[in-house]
C-alpha positions as CSV (number, residue, x, y, z in Angstrom):
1,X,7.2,-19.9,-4.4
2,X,5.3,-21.0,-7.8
3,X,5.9,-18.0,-10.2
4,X,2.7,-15.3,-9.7
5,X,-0.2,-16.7,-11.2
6,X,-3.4,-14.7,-13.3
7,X,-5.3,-13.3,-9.9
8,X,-8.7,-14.2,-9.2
9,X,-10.9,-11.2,-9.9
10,X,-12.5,-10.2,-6.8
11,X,-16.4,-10.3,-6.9
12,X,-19.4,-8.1,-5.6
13,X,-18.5,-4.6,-4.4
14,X,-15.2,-3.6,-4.6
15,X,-14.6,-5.9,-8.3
16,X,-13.9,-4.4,-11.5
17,X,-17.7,-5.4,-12.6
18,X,-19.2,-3.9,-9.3
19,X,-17.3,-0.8,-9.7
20,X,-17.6,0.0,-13.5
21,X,-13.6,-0.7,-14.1
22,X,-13.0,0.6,-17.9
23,X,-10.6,1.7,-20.4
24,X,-11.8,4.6,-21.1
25,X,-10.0,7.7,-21.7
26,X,-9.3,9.4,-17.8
27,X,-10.7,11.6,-16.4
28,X,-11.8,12.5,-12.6
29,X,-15.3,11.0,-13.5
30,X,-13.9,7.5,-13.4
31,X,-11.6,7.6,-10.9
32,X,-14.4,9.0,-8.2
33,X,-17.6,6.6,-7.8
34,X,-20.6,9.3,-8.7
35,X,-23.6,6.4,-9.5
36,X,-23.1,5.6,-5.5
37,X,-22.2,2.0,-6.1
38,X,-19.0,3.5,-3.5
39,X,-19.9,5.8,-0.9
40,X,-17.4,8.1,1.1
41,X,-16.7,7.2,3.9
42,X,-19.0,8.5,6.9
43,X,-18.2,11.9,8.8
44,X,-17.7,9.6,12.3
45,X,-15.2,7.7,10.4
46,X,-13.2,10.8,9.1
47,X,-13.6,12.6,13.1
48,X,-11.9,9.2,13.7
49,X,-8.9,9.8,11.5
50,X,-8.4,13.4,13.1
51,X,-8.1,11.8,16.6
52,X,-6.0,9.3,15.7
53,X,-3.7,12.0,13.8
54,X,-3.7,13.8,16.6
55,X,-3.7,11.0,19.1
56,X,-2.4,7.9,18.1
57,X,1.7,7.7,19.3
58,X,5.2,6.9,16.8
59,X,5.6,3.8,16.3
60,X,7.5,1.9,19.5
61,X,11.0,0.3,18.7
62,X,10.5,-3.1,17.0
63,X,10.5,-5.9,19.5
64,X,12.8,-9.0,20.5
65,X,9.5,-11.0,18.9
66,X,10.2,-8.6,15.5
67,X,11.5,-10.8,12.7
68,X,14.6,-8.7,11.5
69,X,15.5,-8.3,8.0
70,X,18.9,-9.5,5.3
71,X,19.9,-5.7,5.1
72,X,18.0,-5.4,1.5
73,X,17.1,-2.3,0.2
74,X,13.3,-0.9,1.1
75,X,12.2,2.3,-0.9
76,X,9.4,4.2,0.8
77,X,6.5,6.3,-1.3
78,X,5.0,9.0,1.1
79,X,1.0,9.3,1.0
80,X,-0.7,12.2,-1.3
81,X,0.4,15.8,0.0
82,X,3.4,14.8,1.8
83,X,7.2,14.2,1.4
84,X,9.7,12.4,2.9
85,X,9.2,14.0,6.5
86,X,6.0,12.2,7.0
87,X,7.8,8.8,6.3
88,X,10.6,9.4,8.2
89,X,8.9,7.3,11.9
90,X,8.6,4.4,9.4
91,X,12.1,4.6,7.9
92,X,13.6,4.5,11.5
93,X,11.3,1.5,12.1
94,X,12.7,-0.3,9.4
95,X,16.3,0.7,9.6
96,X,16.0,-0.7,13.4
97,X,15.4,-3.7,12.0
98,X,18.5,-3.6,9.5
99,X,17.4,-2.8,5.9
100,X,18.9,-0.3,4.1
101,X,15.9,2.3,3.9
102,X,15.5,5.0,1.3
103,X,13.2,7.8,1.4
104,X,11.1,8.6,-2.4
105,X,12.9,12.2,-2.7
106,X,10.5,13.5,-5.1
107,X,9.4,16.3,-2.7
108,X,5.4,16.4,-1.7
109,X,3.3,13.8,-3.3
110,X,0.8,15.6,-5.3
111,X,-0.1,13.6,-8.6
112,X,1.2,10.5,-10.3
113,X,2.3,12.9,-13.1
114,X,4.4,10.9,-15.6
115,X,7.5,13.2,-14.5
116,X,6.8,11.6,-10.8
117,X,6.3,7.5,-12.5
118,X,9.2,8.1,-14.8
119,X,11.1,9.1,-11.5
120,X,10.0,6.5,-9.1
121,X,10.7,3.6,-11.3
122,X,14.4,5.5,-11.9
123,X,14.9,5.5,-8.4
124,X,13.9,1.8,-8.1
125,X,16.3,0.7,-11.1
126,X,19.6,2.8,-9.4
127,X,19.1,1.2,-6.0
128,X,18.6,-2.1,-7.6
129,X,22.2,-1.5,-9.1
130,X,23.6,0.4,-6.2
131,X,22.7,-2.6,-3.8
132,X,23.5,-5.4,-6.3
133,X,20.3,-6.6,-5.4
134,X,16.2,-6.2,-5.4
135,X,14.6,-3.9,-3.7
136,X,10.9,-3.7,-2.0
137,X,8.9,-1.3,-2.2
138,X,6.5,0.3,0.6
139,X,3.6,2.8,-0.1
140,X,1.2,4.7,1.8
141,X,-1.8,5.7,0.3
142,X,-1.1,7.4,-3.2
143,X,2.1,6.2,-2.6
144,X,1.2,2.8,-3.0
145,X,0.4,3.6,-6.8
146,X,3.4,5.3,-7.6
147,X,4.7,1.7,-5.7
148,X,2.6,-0.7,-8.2
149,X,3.8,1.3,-11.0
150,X,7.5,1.4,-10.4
151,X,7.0,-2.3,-9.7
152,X,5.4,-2.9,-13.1
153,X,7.8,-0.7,-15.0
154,X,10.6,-2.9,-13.2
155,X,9.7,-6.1,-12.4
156,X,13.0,-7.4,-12.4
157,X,14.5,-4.8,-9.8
158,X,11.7,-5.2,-7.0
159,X,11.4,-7.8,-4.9
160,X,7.6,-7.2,-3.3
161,X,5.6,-4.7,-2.7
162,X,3.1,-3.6,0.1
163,X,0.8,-1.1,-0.2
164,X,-1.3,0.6,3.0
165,X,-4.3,1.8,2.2
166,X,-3.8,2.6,-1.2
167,X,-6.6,3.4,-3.4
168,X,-5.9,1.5,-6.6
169,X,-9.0,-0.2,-7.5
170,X,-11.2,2.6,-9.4
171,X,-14.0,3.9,-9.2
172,X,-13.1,4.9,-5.7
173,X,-14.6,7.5,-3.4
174,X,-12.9,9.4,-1.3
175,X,-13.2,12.2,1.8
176,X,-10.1,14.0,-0.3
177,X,-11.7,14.0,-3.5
178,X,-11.9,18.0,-4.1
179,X,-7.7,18.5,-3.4
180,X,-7.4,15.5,-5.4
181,X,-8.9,16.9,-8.1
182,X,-7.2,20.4,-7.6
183,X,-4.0,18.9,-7.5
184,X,-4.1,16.1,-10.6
185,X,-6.0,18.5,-13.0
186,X,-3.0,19.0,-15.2
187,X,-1.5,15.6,-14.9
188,X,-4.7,13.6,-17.2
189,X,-2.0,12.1,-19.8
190,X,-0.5,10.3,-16.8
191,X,-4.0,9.1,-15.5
192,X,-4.4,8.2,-19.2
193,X,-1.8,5.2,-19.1
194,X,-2.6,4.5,-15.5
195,X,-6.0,3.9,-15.4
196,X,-6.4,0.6,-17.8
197,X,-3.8,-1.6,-15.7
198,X,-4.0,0.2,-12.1
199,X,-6.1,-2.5,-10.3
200,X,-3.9,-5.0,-11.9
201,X,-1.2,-6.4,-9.7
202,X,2.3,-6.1,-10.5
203,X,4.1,-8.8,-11.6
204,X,5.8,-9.3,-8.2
205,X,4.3,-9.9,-4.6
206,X,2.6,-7.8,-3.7
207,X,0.6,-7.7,-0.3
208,X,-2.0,-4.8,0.3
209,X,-3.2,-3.6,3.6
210,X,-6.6,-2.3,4.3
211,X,-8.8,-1.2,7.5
212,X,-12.8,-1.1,7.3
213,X,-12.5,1.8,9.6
214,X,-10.5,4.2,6.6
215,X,-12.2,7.7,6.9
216,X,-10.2,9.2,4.1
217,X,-10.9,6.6,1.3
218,X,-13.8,3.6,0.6
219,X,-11.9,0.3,2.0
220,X,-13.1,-1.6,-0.9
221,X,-10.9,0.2,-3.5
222,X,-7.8,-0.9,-1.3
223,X,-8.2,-4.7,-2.4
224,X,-6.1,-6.2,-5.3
225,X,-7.3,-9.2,-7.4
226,X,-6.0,-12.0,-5.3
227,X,-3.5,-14.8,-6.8
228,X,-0.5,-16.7,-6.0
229,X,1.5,-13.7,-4.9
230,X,-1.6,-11.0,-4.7
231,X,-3.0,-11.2,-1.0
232,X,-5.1,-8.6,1.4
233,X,-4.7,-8.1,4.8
234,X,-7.1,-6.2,6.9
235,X,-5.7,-4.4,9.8
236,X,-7.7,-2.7,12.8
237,X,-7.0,1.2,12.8
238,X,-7.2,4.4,11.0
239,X,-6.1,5.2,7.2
240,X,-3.8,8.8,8.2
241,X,-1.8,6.6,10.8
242,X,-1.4,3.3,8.9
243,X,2.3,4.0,9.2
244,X,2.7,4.0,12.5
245,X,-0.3,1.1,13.7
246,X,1.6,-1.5,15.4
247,X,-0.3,-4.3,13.9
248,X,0.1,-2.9,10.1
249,X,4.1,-2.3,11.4
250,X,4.2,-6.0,12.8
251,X,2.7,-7.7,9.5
252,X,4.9,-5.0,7.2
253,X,8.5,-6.2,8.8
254,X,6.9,-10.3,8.6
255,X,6.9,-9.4,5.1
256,X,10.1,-8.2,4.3
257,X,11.7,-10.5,5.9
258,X,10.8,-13.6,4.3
259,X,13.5,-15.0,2.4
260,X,14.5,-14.0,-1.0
261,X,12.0,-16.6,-3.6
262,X,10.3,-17.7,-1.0
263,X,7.4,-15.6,-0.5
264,X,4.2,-17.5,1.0
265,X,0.7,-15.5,1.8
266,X,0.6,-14.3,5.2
267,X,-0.7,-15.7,8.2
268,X,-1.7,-14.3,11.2
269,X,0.2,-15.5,14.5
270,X,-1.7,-18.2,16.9
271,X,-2.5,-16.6,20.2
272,X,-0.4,-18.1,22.9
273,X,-1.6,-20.4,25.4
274,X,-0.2,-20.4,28.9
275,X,1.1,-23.5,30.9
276,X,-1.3,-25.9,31.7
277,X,-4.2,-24.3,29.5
278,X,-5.8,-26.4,27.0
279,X,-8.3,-25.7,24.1
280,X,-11.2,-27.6,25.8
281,X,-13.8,-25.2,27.6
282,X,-15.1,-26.1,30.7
């Protein structure tokens, strides 16, 4: 794999331009689209994410088609308002496929305070030397960011990192704006260093996962700048059960377990033909 190249700014709805990206000093106003160039997603699409919350089943056990992974170390950031308990279906999932799977321990997710950055990237650094080797990094939702950041604070340490459904492209809008802004109002400074890089991809690959059909968040702000090692993949499904979609599992364990420097954009399997079937219609 070439070394990761200067990503291709994305254009129309969803870029920096089209969403009013900026430097400016944070605050909730530019991290929440208010001009309606993002609109929240609709009330059919969030009644979609309560059913599948309530309906949608834990992950099955990977199977025999699975690709299974070298045994290196995956750290897991749990989405905003939860801990390590929510992840916990997704770090059996992983560890069934043999990598050594750690849970964030930070407690519940509430803000990217600079406490909870300074942490994470830590947390990436001691595995990195517990392990004697890189570590990649999975985040769900807010998690994702705390993910990108750990990644940028320690590039060397951290071997990918996917993100699903994470919001890191700002303005964004957002069903969860009001306990968002509850929950971050004392924790500006950190939003202060955050907000002039976040869309930026770190310098490692990184692969993001979005669905068109995310009730919690607009889908747009889940796309990074693609390059070399930048790349989105759009899943079918809902943003509170990411974790456990079969399709986002199946792409997630295709990415880890591509070799060590090799790392190549991914591609979605060919449908299989059965005997005697050919690609001529009648």
């Amino acid at each position: 794999m070439s070394e990761c190249s200067k990503p291709t700014p994305l254009k129309g709805r969803g870029s920096a331009e089209a969403l009013g990206e900026t430097s400016a000093p944070a605050d909730h106003a530019l991290i929440f689209a208010g001009s309606g160039g993002l609109r929240r997603p609709s009330l059919r699409l969030l009644l979609g994410e309560l059913a599948a919350y309530l309906f949608d089943p834990l992950p099955p056990l990977p199977g025999p088609d699975v690709p299974r992974g070298d045994g290196h170390p995956v750290l897991v950031f749990p989405p905003f308002l939860h801990s390590d308990a929510m992840t916990r279906p997704l770090r059996f999932y992983l560890t069934e496929l043999g990598y050594r799977v750690h849970g964030w321990g930070g407690g519940r997710l509430l803000a990217p305070s600079d406490a909870m950055l300074a942490k994470s990237a830590e947390m990436v650094a001691s595995l990195c030397r517990r392990h004697a080797g890189k570590v990649s990094l999975v985040g769900i939702s807010l998690g994702g960011i705390l993910a990108r950041e750990a990644a940028r604070r320690q590039p060397t340490c951290v071997r990918q990192v996917v993100t699903l459904c994470s919001p890191f492209r700002l303005p964004t809008a957002s069903n969860l704006e009001l306990p968002f802004r509850l929950a971050t109002a004392r924790h500006a400074g950190a939003f202060q260093h955050l907000l002039p890089s976040l869309a930026l991809p770190p310098p490692v690959p990184t692969s993001a996962l979005f669905t068109r059909r995310d009730g919690i968040v607009a889908w747009e702000s889940c796309l990074n700048d693609e390059s070399a090692c930048a790349e989105n993949i759009e899943v079918e499904g809902a943003h509170s059960t990411i974790s456990r979609n079969p399709q986002a599992l199946s792409i997630l364990a295709d990415r880890l377990a591509q070799v060590r420097g090799t790392w190549r954009r991914f591609r979605a399997p060919q449908p299989r033909t059965s005997p005697g079937e050919s690609g001529a219609k009648p």
